[in-house]
C-alpha positions in Angstrom: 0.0 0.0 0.0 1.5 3.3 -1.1 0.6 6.1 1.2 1.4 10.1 0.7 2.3 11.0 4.4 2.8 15.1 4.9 6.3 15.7 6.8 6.1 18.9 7.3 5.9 19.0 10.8 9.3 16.9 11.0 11.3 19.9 9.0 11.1 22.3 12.3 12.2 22.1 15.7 9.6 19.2 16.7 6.9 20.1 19.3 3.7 18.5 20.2 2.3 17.9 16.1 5.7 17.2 15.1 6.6 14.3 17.4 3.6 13.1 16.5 4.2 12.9 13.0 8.0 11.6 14.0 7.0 9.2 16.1 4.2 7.6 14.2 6.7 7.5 11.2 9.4 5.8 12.7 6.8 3.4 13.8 4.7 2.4 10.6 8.5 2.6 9.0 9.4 0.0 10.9 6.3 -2.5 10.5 6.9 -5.8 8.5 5.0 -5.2 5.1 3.7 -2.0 6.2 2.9 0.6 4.2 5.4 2.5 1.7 6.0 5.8 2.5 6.6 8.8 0.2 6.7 11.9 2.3 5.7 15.5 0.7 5.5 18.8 2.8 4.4 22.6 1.8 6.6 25.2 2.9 9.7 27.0 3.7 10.9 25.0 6.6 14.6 24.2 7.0 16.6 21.6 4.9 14.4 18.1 5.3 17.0 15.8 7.6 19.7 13.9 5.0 17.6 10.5 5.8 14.7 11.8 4.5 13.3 12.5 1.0 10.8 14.8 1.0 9.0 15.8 -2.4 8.1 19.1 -1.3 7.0 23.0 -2.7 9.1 25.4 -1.5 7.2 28.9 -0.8 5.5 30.1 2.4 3.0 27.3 3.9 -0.1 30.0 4.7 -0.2 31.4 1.3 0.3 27.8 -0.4 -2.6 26.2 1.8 -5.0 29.1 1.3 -4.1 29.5 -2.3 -4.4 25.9 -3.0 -7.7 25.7 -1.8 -9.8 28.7 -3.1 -8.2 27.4 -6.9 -7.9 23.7 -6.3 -5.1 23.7 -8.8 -3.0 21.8 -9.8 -4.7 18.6 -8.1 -2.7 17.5 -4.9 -1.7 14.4 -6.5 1.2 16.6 -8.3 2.7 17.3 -5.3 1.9 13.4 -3.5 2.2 11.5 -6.7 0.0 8.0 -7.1 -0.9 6.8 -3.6 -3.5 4.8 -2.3 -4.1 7.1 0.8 -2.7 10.7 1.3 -2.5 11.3 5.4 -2.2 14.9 6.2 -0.6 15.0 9.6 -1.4 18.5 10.5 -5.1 19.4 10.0 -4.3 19.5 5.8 -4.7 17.3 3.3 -4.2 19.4 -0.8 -7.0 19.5 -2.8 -7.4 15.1 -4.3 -9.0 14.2 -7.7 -10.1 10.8 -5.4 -11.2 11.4 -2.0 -8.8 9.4 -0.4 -7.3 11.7 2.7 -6.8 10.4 5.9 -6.5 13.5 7.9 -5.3 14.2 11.4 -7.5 16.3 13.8 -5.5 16.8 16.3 -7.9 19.3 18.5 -10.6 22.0 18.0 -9.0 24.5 18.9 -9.5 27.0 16.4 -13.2 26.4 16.2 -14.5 26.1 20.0 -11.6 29.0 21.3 -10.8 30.9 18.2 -10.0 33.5 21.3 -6.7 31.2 22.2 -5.4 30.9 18.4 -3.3 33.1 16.2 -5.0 34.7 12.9 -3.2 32.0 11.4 -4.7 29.1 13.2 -8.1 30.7 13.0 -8.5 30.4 9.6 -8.4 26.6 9.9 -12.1 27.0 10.5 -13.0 27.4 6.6 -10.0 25.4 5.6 -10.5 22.3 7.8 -14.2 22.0 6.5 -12.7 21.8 2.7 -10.5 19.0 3.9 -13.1 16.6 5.4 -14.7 17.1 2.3 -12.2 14.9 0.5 -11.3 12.7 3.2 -12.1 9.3 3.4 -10.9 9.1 7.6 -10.2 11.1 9.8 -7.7 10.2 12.7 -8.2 11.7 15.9 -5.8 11.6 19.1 -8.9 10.9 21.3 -12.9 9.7 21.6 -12.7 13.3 23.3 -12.0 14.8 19.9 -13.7 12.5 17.8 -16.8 13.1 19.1 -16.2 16.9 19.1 -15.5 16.4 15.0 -19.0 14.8 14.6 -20.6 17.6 17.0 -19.4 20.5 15.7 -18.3 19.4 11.9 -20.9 16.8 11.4 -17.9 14.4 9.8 -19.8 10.7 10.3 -18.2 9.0 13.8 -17.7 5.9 11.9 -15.1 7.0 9.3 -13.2 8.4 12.6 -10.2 6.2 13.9 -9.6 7.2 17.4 -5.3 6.5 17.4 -4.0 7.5 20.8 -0.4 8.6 21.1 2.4 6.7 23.3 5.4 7.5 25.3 8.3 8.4 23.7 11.4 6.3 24.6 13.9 9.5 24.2 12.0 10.8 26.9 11.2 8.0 29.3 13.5 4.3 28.2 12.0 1.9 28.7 13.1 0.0 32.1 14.3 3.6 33.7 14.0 3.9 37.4 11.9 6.6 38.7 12.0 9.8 38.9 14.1 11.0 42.0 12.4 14.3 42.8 14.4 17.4 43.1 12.7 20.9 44.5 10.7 22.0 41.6 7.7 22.1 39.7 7.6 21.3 36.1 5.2 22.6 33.2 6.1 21.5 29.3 4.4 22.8 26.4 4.6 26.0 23.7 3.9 29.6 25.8 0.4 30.2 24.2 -3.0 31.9 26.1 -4.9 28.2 26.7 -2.2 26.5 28.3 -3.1 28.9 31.2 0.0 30.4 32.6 -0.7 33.5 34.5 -3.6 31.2 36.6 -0.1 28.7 37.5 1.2 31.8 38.7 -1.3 33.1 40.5 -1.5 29.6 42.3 2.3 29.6 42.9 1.5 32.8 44.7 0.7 31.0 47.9 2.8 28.2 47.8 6.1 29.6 48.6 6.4 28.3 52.5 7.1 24.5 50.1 10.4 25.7 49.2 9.2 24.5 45.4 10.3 26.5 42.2 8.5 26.9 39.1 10.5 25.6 35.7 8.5 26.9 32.9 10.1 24.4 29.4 9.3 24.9 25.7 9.1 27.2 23.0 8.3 30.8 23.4 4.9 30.9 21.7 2.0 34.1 21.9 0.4 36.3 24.3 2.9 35.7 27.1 2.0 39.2 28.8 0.4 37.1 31.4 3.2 34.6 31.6 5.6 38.1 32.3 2.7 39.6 34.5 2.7 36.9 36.9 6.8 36.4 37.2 6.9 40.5 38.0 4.6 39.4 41.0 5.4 36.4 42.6 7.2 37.0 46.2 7.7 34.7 49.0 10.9 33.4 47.5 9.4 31.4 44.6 12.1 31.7 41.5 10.4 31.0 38.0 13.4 30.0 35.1 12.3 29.7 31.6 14.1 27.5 30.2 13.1 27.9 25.9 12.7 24.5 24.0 14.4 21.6 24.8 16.0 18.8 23.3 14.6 15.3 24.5 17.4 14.3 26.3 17.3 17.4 28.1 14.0 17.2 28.6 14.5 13.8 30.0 17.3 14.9 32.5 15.0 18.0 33.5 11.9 15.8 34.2 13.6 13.0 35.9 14.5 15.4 39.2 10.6 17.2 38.6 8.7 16.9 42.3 5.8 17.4 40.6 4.9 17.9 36.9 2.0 20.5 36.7 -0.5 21.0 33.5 -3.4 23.3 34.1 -4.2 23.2 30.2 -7.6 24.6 29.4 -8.1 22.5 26.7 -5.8 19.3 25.2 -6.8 17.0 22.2 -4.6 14.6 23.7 -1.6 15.6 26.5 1.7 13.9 25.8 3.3 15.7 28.1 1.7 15.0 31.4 1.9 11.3 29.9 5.3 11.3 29.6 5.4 12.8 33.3 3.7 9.9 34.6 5.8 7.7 33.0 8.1 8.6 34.6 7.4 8.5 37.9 6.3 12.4 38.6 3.0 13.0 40.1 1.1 15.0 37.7 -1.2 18.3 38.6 -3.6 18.7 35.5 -6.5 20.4 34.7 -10.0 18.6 34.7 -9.9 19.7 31.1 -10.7 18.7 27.1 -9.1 15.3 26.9 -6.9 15.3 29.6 -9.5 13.3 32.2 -10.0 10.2 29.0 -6.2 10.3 28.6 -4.8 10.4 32.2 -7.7 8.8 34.1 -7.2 8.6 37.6 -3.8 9.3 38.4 -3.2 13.0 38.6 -4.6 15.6 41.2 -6.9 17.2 39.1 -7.5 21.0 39.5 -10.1 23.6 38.2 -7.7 25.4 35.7 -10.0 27.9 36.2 -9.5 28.3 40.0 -6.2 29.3 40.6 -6.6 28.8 44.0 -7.6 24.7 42.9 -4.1 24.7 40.9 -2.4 25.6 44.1 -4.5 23.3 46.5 -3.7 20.7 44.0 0.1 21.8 43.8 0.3 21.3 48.0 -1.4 18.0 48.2 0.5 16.9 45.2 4.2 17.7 47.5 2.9 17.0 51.3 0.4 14.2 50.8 2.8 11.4 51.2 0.2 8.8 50.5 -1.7 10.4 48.2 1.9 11.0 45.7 2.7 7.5 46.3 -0.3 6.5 44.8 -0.7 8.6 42.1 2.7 8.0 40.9 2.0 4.0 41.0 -1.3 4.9 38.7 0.6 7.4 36.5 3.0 5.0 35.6 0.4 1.7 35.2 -1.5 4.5 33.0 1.2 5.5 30.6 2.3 1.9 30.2 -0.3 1.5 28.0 -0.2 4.1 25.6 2.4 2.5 22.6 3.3 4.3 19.6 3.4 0.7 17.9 -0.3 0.7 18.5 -0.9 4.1 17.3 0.7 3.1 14.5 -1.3 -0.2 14.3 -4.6 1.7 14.1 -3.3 4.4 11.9 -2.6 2.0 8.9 -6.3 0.5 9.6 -7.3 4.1 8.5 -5.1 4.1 5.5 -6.6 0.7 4.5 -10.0 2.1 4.9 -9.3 5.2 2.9 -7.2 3.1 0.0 -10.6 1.1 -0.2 -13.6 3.4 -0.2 
């Protein structure tokens, strides 16, 4: 089976969509008689890594997308070539002679908090419309988002394949010990309005008699004047560093000595970083929010990420509960012990078969 699979998201510094697409194609690479890959990608990202061959048009990805789809010329398989199923891994699919996409969803963002995306997210919400229209399947990271596609975009539930993500093993090897624990709290993830910063803040505002710091990892991302807001204000001794993106092995060395990894997310299509946290042996603060409750099920302190007094009552449990942290760490890591990339991968070439067929 021949299948188009967009890379774009592997030619930048790779974030949450981006080790998704890396992850899943290391995986169905690596399947006996599994599909054949020819990768294609819209944009001006950075050279394509020397392993990869990417088939690919070079000018800016925005103009290309929107272009593409208000004249539907030339048909995408110029740019894919013959394939029996074209996945776009980031919301996009080009403009198909046969309907034969297999799209990625990966959240609804852009169409239930348009108020939390950039202008250039926001236009997803006429564009992602056109591209269900020629999809066969869509893949979704979670029932919680597959059911919001056939609420809100009335896409049929049964051409949805719900593919959860896995743990990545550059993160958390397989067979590592525990965490140890060292005096901070953790949060991962791209600077950006829903992942809810300044309320974190606000909460570490009375925690400071713990002795816990605040280590703030990821890209810088948009609308940070609340993450800058709430540093300028914090007293009682708290210290917030910022640490920019990280590599995985440095985000493996700087989760390993977490106390407690917090996530007070207003909304998540899936959450592969609080995941990853339980995996490895950090207790996890995350917010009762979007997918994160299906995804993480009992093992976190869950907060009300719009209480920030609920983030910070979960925060002090999550430290001085003794019994409570030993158990949620022994759920956390039962949890992510079953979330495989070789299974997301399982379930993603079911869609491909499904879209190849009709």
């Amino acid at each position: 089976m021949r299948v188009a699979y967009d890379a774009a998201p592997l030619l930048n510094p790779l974030t949450g969509v981006g080790h998704y697409a890396a992850e899943l194609y290391r995986e169905l690479s690596a399947v006996d008689g599994g599909p054949q890959l020819r990768l294609f990608a819209v944009g001006r990202q950075r050279s394509a890594p020397p392993e990869l061959t990417v088939r690919r048009v070079m000018v800016p990805a925005r103009a290309a997308v929107a272009g593409w789809e208000v004249a539907r010329f030339p048909p995408g398989e110029w740019l894919v070539g013959r394939a029996d199923a074209v996945h776009g891994t980031n919301f996009w699919v080009p403009p198909l002679q046969r309907a034969n996409g297999v799209v990625t969803i990966h959240d609804l963002t852009f169409l239930l908090h348009p108020e939390w995306c950039t202008p250039a997210v926001r236009r997803y919400r006429w564009i992602v419309p056109k591209v269900l229209g020629r999809s066969a399947v869509v893949v979704t990271p979670s029932e919680t988002i597959a059911e919001q596609v056939t609420a809100e975009l009335s896409f049929p539930r049964e051409r949805i394949v719900v593919t959860p993500e896995g743990v990545r093993e550059a993160v958390v090897p397989a067979g590592a010990a525990p965490a140890a624990g060292g005096d901070y709290a953790l949060f991962v993830g791209a600077r950006e309005p829903r992942k809810n910063l300044g309320r974190l803040l606000a909460a570490f505002k009375g925690l400071g008699d713990l002795g816990l710091d605040l280590v703030i990892a990821g890209p810088a991302g948009w609308g940070e004047s609340d993450l800058h807001e709430g540093v300028n204000t914090l007293a009682g001794g708290v210290r917030v560093t910022v640490t920019g993106y990280l590599t995985d092995a440095a985000l493996a060395a700087t989760l390993r000595s977490a106390q407690v990894f917090v996530f007070p997310s207003l909304y998540e299509g899936f959450g592969l970083p609080p995941l990853e946290a339980m995996a490895a042996g950090v207790p996890v603060v995350a917010a009762r929010a979007g997918s994160l409750p299906e995804v993480l099920g009992d093992a976190p302190f869950w907060c009300d990420p719009l209480d920030a007094s609920s983030i910070g009552e979960a925060i002090r449990r999550s430290v001085t509960d003794g019994e409570a942290r030993a158990v949620a760490i022994e759920r956390g890591r039962a949890r992510a012990a079953g979330y495989r990339w070789s299974e997301t991968a399982r379930l993603t070439i079911e869609a491909y078969r499904r879209a190849a067929t009709g």
